[in-house]
C-alpha positions as CSV (number, residue, x, y, z in Angstrom):
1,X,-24.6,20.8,11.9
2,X,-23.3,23.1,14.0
3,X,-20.4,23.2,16.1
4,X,-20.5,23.3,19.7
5,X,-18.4,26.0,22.0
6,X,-16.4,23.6,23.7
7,X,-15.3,22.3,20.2
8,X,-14.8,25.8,18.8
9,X,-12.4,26.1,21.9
10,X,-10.4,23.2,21.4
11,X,-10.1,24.3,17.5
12,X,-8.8,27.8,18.9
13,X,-6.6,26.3,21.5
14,X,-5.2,23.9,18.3
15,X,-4.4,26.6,16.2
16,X,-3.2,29.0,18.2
17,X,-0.8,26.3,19.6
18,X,0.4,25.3,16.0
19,X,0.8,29.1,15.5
20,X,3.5,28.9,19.0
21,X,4.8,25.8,17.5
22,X,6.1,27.6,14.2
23,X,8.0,30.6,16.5
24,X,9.2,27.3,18.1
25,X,10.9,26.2,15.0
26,X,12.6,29.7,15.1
27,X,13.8,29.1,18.3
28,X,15.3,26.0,18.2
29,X,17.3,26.6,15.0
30,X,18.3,30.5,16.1
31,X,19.4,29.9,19.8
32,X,22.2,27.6,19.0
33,X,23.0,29.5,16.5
34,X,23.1,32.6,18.7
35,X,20.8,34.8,16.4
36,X,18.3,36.8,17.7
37,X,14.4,35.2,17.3
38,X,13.1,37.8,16.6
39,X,14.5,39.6,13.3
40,X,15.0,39.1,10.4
41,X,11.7,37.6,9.2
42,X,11.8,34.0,8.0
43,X,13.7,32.9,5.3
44,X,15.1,29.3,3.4
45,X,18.2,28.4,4.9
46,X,19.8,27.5,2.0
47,X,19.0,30.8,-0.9
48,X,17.9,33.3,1.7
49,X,14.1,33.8,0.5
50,X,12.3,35.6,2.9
51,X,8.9,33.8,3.7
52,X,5.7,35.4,2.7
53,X,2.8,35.0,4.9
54,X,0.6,32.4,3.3
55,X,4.5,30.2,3.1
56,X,4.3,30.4,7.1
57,X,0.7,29.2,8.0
58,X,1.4,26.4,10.0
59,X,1.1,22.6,8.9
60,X,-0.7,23.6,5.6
61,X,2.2,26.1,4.2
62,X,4.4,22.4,4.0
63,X,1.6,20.8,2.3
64,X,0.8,23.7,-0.4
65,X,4.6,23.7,-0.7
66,X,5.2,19.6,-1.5
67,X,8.2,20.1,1.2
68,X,10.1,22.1,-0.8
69,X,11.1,26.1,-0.9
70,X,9.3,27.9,-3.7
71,X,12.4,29.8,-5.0
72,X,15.2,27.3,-5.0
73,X,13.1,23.8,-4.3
74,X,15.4,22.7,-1.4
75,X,13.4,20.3,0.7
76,X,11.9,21.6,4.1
77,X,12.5,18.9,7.2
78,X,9.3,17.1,8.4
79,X,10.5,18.7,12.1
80,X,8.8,22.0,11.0
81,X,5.1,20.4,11.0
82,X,6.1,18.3,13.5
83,X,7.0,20.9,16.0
84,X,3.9,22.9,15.0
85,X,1.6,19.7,15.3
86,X,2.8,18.3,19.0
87,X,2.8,21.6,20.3
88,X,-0.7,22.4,19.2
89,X,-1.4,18.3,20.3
90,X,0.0,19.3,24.1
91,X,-2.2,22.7,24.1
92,X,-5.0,21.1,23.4
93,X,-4.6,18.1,25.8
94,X,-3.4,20.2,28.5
95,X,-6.6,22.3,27.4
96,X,-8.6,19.9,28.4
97,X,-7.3,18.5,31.3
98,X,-7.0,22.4,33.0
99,X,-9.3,24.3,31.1
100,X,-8.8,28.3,30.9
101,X,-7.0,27.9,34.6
102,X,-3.5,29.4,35.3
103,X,-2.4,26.1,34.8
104,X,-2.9,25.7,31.7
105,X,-0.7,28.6,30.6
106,X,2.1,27.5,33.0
107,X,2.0,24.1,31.6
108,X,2.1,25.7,27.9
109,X,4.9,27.9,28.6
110,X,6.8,24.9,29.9
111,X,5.8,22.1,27.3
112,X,6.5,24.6,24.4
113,X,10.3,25.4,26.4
114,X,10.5,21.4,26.6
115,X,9.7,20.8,23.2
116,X,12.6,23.4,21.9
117,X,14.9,21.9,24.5
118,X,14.5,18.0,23.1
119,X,15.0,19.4,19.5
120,X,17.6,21.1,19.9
121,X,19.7,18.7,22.1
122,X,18.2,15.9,19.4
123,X,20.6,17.6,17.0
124,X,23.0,19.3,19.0
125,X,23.5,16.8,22.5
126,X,23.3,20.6,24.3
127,X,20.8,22.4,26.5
128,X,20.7,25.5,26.3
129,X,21.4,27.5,29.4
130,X,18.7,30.4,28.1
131,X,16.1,28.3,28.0
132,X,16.5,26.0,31.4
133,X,18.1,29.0,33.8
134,X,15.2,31.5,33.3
135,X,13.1,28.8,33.4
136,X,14.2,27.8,36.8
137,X,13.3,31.4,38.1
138,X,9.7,31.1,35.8
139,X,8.7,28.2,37.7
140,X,9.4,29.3,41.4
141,X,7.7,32.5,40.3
142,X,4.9,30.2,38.9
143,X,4.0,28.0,41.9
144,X,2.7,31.1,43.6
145,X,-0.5,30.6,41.0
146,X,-0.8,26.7,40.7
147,X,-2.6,25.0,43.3
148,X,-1.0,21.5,43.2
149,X,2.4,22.7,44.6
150,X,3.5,25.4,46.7
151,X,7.0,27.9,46.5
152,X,8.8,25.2,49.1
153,X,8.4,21.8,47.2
154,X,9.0,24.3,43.5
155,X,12.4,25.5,45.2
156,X,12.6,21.6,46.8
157,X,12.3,20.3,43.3
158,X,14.7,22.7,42.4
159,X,17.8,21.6,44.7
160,X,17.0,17.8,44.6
161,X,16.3,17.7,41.0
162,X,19.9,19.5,40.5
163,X,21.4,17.8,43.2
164,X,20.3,14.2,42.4
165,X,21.9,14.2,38.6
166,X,24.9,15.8,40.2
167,X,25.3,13.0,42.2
168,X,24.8,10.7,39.6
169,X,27.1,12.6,37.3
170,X,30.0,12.2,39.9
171,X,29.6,9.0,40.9
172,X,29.3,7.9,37.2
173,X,32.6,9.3,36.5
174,X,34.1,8.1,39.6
175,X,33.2,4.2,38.6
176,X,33.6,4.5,34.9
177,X,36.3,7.3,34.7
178,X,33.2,8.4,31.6
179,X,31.5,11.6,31.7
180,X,28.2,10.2,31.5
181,X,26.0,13.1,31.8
182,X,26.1,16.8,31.3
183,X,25.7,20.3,33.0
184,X,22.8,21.0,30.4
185,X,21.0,18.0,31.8
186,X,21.4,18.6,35.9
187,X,19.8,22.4,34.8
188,X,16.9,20.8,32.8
189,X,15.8,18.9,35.6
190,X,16.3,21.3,38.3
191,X,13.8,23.4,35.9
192,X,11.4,20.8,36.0
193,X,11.5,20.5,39.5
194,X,11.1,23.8,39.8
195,X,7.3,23.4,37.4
196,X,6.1,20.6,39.0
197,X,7.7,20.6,42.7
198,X,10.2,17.5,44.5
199,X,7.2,14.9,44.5
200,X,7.8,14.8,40.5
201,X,11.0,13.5,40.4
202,X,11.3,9.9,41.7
203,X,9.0,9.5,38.5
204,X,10.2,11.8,36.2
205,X,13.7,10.3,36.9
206,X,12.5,6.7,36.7
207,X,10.5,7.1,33.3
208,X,13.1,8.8,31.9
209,X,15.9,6.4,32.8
210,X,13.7,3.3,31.7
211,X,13.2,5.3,28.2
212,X,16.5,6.1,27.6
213,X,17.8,2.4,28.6
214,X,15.3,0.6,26.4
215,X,15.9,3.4,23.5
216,X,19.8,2.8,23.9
217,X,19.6,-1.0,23.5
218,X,17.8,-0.3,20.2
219,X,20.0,1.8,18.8
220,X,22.9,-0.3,19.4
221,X,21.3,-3.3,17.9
222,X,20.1,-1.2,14.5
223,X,23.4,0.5,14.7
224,X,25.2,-1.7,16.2
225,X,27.1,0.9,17.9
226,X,29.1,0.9,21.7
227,X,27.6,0.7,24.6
228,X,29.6,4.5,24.7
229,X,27.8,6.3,22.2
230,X,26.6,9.3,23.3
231,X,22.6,10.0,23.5
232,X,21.0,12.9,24.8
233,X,18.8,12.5,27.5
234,X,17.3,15.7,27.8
235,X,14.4,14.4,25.5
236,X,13.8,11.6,27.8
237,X,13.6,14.0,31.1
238,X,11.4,16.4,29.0
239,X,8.9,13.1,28.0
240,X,9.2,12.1,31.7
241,X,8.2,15.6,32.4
242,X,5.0,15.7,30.0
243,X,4.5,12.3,31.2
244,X,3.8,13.1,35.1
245,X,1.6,16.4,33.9
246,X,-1.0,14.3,32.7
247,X,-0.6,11.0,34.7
248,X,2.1,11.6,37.4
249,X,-0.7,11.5,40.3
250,X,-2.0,7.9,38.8
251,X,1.6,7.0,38.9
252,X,2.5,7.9,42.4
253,X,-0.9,5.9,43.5
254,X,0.1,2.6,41.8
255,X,3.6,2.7,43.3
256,X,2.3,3.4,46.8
257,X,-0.9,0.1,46.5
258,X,2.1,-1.6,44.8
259,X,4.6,-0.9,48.5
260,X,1.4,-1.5,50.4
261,X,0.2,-4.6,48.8
């Protein structure tokens, strides 16, 4: 039987997004690290052997490997085929939902910046600035070629989605005498402003509280940890962010029969 173009499509969109999703991995251990992402080639972390080609194909490399370097049998984190698996999972999805549109590669670019972002403030609680500053600047550049939001509501997005976390930040600190929330966080969400324009963020900001509130109780029941702790909410923001892509205008329609009702 043989396999229709639209399926042959979504099997090259796949791929090729598992493919992004390995430089990904590069990305979110180099950055922090302040190494470039770029050279050298691949390698184990822990006895330096560099990678051959058939040790980086994507997803099946961790299989044919049992987990485990070849050379010194160190175990390989489960984050490497799960990086490469959600980003080829969002490609495709936002694949479908676009098509071959400038959308869709706008969308990628962002999802694959989110997905580096969450990781890396997962294991780190920091954002870094060279991924959410230039992406500012990306996504006013971008709404000149996406039709669902113009330059003024990317640059709007920009200035209320920094502005509002500020605000929260301060008057956080002001009741609690806490810093609640950091720099890295007012930046990520001024970038996603910036993507999907001011109308995103009264969701964005919602989802992402409710996540983080319901994800914080859980932790400090298993934990059994202060209500203190620190957790990153980057991740959350980022989720909100993927969330409102594919069902932020469904969202905004509820809430408004749900005022009008």
């Amino acid at each position: 039987m043989s396999l229709s173009s639209d399926a042959i499509y979504y099997m090259i969109v796949f791929l090729a997004g598992t493919c992004i999703g390995s430089f990904l991995n590069v990305c979110i251990y180099r950055i922090p690290a302040g190494k470039s992402i770029v050279y050298p080639p691949s390698a184990c972390m822990k006895c330096g052997h560099k990678l051959s080609w058939w040790e980086n194909i994507p997803l099946f490399s961790y299989i044919f490997l049992r987990a485990k370097c070849r050379k010194c049998s160190a175990s390989i984190s489960i984050q490497y085929p799960l990086v490469e698996f959600l980003t080829g999972l969002l490609a495709l999805l936002l694949f479908h939902k676009f098509g071959p549109t400038p959308q869709f590669f706008v969308y990628a670019i962002f999802t694959a910046a989110l997905i580096v972002i969450t990781f890396i403030d997962l294991e780190l609680q920091v954002i870094p600035d060279v991924i959410s500053l230039p992406g500012i600047v990306f996504g006013l550049v971008a709404s000149f070629f996406l039709p669902s939001i113009s330059f003024i509501d990317s640059a709007a997005g920009v200035l209320l989605g920094g502005g509002i976390l500020i605000a929260v930040a301060w008057g956080y600190y002001l009741i609690t005498k806490r810093e609640g929330m950091g720099g890295g966080d007012v930046k990520l969400l001024a970038m996603i402003g910036a993507f999907l324009g001011w109308k995103c963020l009264p969701v964005v900001i919602f989802l992402s509280a409710a996540a983080g509130s319901v994800t914080g109780l859980l932790i400090m029941a298993v934990n059994r940890v202060n209500r203190h702790t620190a957790i990153p909410y980057g991740p959350f923001l980022a989720a909100g962010a993927v969330a409102y892509i594919f069902f932020g205008e469904g969202l905004i329609r509820l809430y408004l029969n749900a005022l009008t009702n």
